[in-house]
N, C-alpha and C positions, 0 to 999 in steps of 0.2 A: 293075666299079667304078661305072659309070653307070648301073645297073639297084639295086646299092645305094642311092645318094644318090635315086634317084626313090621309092624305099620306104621312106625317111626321111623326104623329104617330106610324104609322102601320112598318115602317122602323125603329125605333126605338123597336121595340120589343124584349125582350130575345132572343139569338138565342139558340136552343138549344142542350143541353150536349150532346157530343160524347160517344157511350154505351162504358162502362167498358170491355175489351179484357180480356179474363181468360186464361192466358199466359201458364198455366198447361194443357191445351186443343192444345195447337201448337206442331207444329211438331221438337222436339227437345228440348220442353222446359217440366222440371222437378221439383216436388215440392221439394224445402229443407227439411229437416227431420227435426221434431222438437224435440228441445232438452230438458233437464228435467227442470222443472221449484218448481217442491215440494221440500224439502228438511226437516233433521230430525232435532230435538232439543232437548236438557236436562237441564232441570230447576231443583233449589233446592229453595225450602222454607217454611219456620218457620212459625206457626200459632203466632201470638200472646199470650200472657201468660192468662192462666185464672184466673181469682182470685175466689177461693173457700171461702165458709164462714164455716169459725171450730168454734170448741167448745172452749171458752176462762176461762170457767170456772176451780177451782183448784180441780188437781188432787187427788183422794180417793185410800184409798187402796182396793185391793180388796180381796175377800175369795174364795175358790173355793176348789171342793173335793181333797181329796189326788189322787184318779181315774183322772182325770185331771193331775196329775202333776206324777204319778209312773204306772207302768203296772207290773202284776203280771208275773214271769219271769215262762214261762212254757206254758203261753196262747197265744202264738204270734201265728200269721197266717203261713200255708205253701204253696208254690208255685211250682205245678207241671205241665209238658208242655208234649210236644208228637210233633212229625210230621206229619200232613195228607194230605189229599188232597180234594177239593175243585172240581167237578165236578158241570156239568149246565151250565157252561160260555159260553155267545155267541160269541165267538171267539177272549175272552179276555185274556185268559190262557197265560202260558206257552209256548216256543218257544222252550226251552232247553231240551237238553236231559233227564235229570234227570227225569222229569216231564213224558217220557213214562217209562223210568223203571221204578218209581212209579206205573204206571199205571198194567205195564204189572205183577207187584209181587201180586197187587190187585187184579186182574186177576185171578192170580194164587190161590189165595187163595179160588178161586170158582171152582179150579181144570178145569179152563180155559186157554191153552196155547195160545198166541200169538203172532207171530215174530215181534220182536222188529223194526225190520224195516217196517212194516207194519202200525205202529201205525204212526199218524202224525195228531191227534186232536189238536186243541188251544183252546179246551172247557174244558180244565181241570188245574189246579194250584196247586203247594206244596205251603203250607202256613204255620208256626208255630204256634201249637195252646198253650195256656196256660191258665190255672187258678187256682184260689185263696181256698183254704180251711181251712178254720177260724177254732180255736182250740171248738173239740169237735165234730165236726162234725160226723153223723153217716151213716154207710152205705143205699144206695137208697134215700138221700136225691138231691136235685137238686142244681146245682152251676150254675153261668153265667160262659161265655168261650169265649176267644178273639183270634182272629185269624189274621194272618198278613200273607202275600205274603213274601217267598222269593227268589223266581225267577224273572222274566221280565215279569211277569200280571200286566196287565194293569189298572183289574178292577178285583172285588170279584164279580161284582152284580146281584143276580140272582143265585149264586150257592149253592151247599149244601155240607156241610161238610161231608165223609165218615166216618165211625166208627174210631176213633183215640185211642188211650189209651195214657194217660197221667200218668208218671212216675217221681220218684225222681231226683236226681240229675246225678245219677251215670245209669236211666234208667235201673233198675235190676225188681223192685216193681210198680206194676200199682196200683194208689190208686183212680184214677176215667176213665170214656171214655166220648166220646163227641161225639154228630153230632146233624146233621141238618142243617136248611136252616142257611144262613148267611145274617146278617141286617146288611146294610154299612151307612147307615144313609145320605146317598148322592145318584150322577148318575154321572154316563158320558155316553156322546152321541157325535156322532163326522161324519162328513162325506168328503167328498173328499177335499170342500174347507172351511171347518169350523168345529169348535167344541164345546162343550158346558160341565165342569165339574162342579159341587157342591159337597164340602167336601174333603175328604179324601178314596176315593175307593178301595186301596189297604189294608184297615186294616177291620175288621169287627165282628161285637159279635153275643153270641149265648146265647140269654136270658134263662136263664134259662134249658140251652143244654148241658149241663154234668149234671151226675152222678156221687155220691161216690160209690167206689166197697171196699174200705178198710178204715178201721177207726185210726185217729194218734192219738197215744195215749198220753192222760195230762192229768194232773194232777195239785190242787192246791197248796199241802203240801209235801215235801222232803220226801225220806224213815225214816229224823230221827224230822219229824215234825216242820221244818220249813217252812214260806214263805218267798220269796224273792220278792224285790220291787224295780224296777230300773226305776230311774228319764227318762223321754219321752227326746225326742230331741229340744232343745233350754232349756230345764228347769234343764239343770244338772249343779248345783251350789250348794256349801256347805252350806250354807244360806240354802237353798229347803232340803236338805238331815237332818237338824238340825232342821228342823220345821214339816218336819215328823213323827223326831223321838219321839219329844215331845209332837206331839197331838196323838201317841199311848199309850205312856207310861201314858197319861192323862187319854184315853178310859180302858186300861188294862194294869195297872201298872207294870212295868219291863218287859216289852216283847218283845220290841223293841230295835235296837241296831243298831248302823250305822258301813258299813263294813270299811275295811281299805281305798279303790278303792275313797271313797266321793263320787260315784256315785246310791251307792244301800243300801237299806234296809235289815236286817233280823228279821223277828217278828218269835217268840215263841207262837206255838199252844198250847194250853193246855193237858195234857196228859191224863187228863179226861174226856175232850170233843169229845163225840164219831162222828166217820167219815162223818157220815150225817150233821152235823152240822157246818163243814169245811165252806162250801158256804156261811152260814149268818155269821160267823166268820168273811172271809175273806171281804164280803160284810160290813159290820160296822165299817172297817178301811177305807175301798176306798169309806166311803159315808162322814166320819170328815172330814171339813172344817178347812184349814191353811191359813194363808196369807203366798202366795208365795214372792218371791222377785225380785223385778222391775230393770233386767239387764240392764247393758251400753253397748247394743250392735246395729250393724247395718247391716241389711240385704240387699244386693245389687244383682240384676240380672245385669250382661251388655248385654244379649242377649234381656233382654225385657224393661229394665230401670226402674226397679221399685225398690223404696228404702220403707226398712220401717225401723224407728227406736224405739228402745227402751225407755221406759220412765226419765234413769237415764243417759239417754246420754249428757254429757256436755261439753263447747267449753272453750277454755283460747284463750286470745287476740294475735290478730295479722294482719299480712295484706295479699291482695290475689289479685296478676290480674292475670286475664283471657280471654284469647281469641281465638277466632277457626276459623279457614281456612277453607273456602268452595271452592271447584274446583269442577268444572264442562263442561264436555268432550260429545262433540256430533261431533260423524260420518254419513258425510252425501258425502259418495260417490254420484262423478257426472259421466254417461256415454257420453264420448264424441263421438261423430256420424260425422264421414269426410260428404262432400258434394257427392251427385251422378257423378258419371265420374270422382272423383280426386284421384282414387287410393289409397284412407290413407284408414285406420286400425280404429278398433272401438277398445277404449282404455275405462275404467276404473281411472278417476281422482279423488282422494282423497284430502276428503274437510274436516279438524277439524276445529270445532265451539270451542273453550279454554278460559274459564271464572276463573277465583282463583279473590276472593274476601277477605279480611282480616280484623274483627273485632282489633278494636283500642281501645280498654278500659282501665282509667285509674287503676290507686294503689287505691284498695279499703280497708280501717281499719276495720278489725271486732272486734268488743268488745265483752269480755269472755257471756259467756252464763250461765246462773245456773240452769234453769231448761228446760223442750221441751219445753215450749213454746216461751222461747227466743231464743232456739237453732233453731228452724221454723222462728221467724222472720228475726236473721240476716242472714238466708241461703237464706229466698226469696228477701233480696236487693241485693243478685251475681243480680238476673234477671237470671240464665241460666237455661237450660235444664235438663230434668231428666238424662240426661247420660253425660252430662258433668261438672256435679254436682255428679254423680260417682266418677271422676278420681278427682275433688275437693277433696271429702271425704278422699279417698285416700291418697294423697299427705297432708293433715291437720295429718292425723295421724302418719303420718312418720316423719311428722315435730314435732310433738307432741301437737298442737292443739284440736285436737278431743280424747275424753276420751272414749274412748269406741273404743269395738270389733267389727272389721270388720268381717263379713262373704259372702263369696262368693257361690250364687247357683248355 
């Protein structure tokens, strides 16, 4: 009995698995090609709004010099440029031609000929140079100096600027020259299947790499002993030119006088006051303190979305909906791959991924505003965006909601 049931057993056991045939080893048979299985996407999405904490306290007037609010007309900066070139580049230059005739007039100028076809470096760059010489300035002093690419270089980094001279407008008068090494404040680095940039490459300074060779001439006071004082930009307002006038005439009774324009000053030198003493003259008008005047106006970027407004900016009632369309478009071509031995064609199938979404908001009441701090709060119940709270602004004021000057940077 017990040698039966063990031979029962033993016939009862698994039988087992027949091995796996790897069909791509046979004689005829081919693996399928595999086809793409990644594909691309385009998303759009909004952080969340932040809630900053301001200042809720009431607004003060403030005081501030007349120097703050006018510029003495005669002391403004000058801007002179030159074109050089840019030598030392590792093979980030210049591809254009320009770029050897530059080279080969440099050249020249060492009483060096050479054929122009001959030259074929990409270690060299024309660039623009320019800089700033602030009123006063005297010969042999030292300027900073910027430089920019305007050909197809890649990179400045690493090179040094040739002798350049920097000239007026009209390039007749050299009034300073430049070189030296060039600081880009970045790198790039790149190779067959990657690359790696930081900053801006193609633009670059030269601290302290000019020279003045000729002095512009200023002067405080007119041939018939006037100064002139013209309001800065954002502060030219008749209000500003009336409180000028009046903390002159307080410092130096009758000498001041506002021109016809409402944008400029004319103060009366003394004719007694000898020449040396112009400077603390003019210094003890642009040191009295005015209260300026707090504009209704509004400064809008759309390239960066930054708004800032004025302190006397104010709203009248009305209503406002708002809404914005988000569409979003991804291309994600597929390569289609025939079977082996069926004769088809390898094709290119195009695949859009097409999202458009649509805010739904309702009619929202805003009530008038009387000062910025109401004007902030019921602009932050829209809830929208810095740039879609631009073209708000906008449309308020065309409607005539919004009290205030729009400016565009």
């Amino acid at each position: 009995m017990i040698t039966a049931l063990l031979l029962a057993l033993a016939l009862q056991q698994e039988p087992k698995a027949a091995p796996t045939v790897d069909t791509r080893l046979q004689l005829g048979g081919v693996e399928a090609p595999k086809q793409p299985e990644l594909g691309s996407r385009a998303t759009f999405t909004q952080t969340p709004r932040a809630e900053l904490l301001g200042t809720t306290r009431a607004p003060t007037r403030l005081a501030m010099p007349i120097g703050s609010v006018a510029t003495v007309r005669g002391q403004e900066d000058n801007t002179v440029m030159g074109i050089g070139l840019v030598t030392g580049l590792a093979g980030t230059g210049d591809s254009i031609e320009a770029a050897r005739q530059l080279l080969a007039n440099l050249l020249l100028t060492r009483n060096i000929k050479v054929d122009l076809q001959q030259i074929s470096s990409k270690n060299v760059a024309i660039v623009q140079v320019e800089a700033v010489l602030p009123a006063g300035i005297k010969p042999g002093q030292k300027i900073d100096v910027t430089v920019s690419a305007i050909g197809d270089s890649t990179s400045l980094q690493g090179g040094s600027l040739s002798m350049t001279e920097l000239t007026e407008i009209t390039g007749r008068v050299v009034y300073a020259t430049a070189s030296g090494p060039v600081t880009i404040g970045g790198f790039s680095a790149e190779g067959q299947g990657a690359s790696a940039k930081k900053n801006h490459t193609t633009v670059g300074t030269l601290p302290q790499g000019g020279k003045c060779e000729r002095e512009v001439p200023t002067r405080l006071a007119s041939e018939h002993s006037f100064v002139y004082l013209d309001l800065r930009s954002g502060q030219e307002s008749l209000a500003n030119v009336v409180n000028v006038v009046d903390a002159i005439n307080a410092l130096f009774p009758r000498s001041a006088e506002a021109l016809p324009d409402g944008r400029s000053v004319k103060v009366k030198v003394p004719v007694d006051l000898p020449e040396s003493q112009h400077v603390a003259y003019v210094n003890a008008i642009l040191r009295k303190e005015i209260e300026t005047e707090d504009l209704a106006r509004v400064i809008v970027n759309e390239r960066s979305g930054v708004i800032v407004m004025g302190g006397n900016v104010r709203l009248r009632s009305g209503a406002i909906a708002q809404g914005s369309i988000t569409v979003t478009i991804a291309e994600t071509p597929q390569v289609s791959q025939p079977g082996p031995l069926s004769n088809g064609q390898t094709k290119v199938v195009p695949r859009t991924d097409l999202n458009v979404s649509e805010e739904n908001r309702p009619l929202v009441l805003v009530p008038g505003a009387a000062t910025l701090q109401e004007v902030v709060d019921v602009l932050n119940v829209l809830g929208t965006t810095p740039r879609d709270l631009i073209s708000i602004l906008q449309a308020m004021q065309q409607g005539g909601m919004l009290v205030a000057e729009i400016r565009r940077m």
